[in-house]
N, C-alpha and C positions, 0 to 999 in steps of 0.2 A: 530693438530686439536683440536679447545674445546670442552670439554665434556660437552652436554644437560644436563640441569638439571632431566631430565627423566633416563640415562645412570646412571646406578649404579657402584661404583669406581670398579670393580670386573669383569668387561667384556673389552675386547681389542679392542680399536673401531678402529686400522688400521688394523687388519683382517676382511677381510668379514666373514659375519655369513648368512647360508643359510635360519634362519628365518627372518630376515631385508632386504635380497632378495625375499625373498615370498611376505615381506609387501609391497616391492617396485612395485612386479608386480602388485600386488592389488589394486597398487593405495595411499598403505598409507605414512604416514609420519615418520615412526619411525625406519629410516636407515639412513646412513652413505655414505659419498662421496664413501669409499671404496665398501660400497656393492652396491652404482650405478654403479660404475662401471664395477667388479664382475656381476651384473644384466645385463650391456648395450652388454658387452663380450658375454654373453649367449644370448644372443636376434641378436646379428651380427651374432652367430652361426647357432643360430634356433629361424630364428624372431617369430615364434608363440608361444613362451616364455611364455609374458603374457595371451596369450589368453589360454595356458594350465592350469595354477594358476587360471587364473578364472573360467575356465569346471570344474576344482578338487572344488574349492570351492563352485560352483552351485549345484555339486552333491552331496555334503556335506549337503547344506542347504534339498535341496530335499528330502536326507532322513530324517534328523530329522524331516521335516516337516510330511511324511508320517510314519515314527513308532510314531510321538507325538499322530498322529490320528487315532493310531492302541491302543492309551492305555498308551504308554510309560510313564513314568513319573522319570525314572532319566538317565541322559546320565553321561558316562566319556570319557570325550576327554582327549586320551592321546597324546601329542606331538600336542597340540593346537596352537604355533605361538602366535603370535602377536596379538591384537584382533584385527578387522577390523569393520566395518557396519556387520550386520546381520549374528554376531556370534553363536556361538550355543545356548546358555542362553535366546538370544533375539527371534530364530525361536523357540525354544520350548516354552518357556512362551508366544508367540503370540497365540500359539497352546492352552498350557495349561497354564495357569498361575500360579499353584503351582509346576511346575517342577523345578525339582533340577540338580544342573550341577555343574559336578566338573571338573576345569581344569587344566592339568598337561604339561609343560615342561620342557626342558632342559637347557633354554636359559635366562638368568639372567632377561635379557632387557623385555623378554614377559612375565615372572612372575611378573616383577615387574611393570608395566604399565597396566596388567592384572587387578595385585590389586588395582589400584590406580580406576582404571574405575569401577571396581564391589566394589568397596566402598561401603557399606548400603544396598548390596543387598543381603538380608539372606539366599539365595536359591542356592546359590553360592559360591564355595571356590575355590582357586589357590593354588598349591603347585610345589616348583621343584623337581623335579625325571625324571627319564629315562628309558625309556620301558626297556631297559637291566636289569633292578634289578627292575621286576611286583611284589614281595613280599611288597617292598619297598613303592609303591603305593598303592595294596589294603591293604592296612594296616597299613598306613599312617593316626594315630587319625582324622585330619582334614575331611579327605575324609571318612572316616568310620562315624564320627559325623551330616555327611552329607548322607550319602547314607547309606538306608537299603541293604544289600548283601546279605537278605534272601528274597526278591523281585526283580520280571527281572529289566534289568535296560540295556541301549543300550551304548556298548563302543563304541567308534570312535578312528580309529587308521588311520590316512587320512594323504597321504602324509608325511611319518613317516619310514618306513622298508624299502625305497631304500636307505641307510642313516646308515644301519644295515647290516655289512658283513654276508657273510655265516657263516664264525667260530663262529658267534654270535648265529647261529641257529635262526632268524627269526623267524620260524611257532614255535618252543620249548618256546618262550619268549611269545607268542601269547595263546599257551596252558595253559602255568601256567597264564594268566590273565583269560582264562576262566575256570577255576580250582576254580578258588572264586568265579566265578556268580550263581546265582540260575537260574536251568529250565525257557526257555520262554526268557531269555536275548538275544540280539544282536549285532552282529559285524557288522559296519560298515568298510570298509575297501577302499583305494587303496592304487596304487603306480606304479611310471613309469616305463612302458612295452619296451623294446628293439626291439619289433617288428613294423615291418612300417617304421623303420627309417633305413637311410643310415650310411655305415660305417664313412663316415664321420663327417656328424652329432653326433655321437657315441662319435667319439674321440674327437671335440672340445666341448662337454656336457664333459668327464673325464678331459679336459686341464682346462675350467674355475672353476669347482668345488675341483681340486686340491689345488686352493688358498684359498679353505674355512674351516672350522671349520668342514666338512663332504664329504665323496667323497661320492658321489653319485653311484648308482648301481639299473641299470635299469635291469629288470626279465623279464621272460617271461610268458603270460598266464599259460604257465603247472605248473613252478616255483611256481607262487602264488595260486595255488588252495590250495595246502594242509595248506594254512595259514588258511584255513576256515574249518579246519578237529575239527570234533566234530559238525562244527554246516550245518547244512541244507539252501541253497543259495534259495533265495529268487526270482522271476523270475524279470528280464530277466536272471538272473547268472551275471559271473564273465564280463563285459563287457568293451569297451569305455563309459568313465563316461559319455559322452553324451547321448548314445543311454537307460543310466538304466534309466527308467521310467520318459521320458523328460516331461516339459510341453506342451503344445500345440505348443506353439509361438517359440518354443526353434526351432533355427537352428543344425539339426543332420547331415549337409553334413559333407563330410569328418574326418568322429567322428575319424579316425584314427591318424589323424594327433596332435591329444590332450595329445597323449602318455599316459595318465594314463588309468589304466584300474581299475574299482573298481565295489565292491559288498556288496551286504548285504546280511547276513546267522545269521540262527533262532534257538538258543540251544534247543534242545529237551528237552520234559517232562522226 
């Protein structure tokens, strides 16, 4: 296979990687035969695939839309993927325009394509790191030069901890990133729920994500409440991304079927 000139010589482009799959369902351009395929496997499995990637990412936009217009003025997206249309930088600055956004992952291809697109744009930084080591990130000069951490500021950890075993401790890695925020910040959160779905279903999501850079590990609602311990859930709570606070026009039928469940919680004074 030849390598894009976007592919930096440091990532393995005949494994699939689960953020080139995410970009795939979205619609983008910056994957690999291997992660269409990888992508088409999972979509034969559980054809509403793509339509889950996009509920997670509408209620991604949705919230930053609504804390930009509560006040917000800096977000960290941690484990941001690939950038796509109406990423975080672009709904918050439509919102506010001096908003600051800093974004962080794992994944060579979406750092690096990240920076190439946020070129010139001073409100903005890109770094790699990985929620496993949140020392690591808030304290990472770039992201410190960019964000005050004695000001709230709304993290986003979206599509990101199914991805992260238990021996990792999850909600413990979730704590020490809010361990450095000031009073008044925000957790955005989801991530795919086990509930709803058949046992089958189940097992061919573990068979096609075994060929990836990440096995996947789906929770259950009770699982993921305590990743929002410290901070105060915001209403609807812990939900199908569909039904947090949709728009008008937004279709809520079978919000179940979307698998992810996400929320927003509000660190106390």
């Amino acid at each position: 296979m030849q390598r894009p000139e976007w592919a930096p010589e440091s990532i393995d482009i005949e494994r699939p990687s689960v953020a080139r799959m995410y970009d795939y369902y979205l619609g983008g351009s910056h994957n690999f035969a291997v992660d269409r395929a990888a992508a088409q496997a999972m979509i034969a499995a559980v054809p509403e695939a793509p339509l889950m990637a996009q509920a997670n990412r509408a209620f991604m936009r949705r919230a930053v839309r609504y804390l930009a217009s509560r006040g917000v003025r800096q977000f960290l997206d941690i484990g941001s993927g690939i950038p796509t249309v109406g990423n975080v930088h672009e709904i918050a600055q439509q919102e506010v325009p001096d908003a600051r956004v800093a974004y962080v992952d794992t994944d060579p291809v979406a750092v690096a394509h990240a920076r190439e697109i946020l070129a010139g744009n001073e409100q903005t930084v890109v770094i790699q790191a990985d929620l496993r080591t949140p020392e690591a990130i808030v304290n990472a000069p770039e992201i410190r030069a960019l964000l005050d951490f004695t000001q709230p500021m709304a993290v986003l950890i979206v599509a990101v901890t199914h991805f992260i075993p238990d021996e990792d401790d999850p909600a413990g890695l979730i704590a020490r990133v809010r361990g450095a925020l000031a009073p008044g910040s925000y957790l955005v959160l989801s991530q795919a729920s086990d509930e709803g779905r058949t046992e089958e279903e189940a097992f061919e999501t573990l068979v096609v994500y075994r060929q990836t850079d990440n096995l996947l590990r789906a929770r259950s609602r009770k699982a993921l409440l305590p990743y929002f311990g410290g901070f105060t859930l915001l209403e609807p709570g812990l939900v199908w991304v569909p039904l947090w606070r949709p728009d008008p026009t937004d279709n809520i039928e079978d919000a179940d079927r979307v698998v992810f469940m996400g929320g927003v919680g509000r660190l106390g004074d």
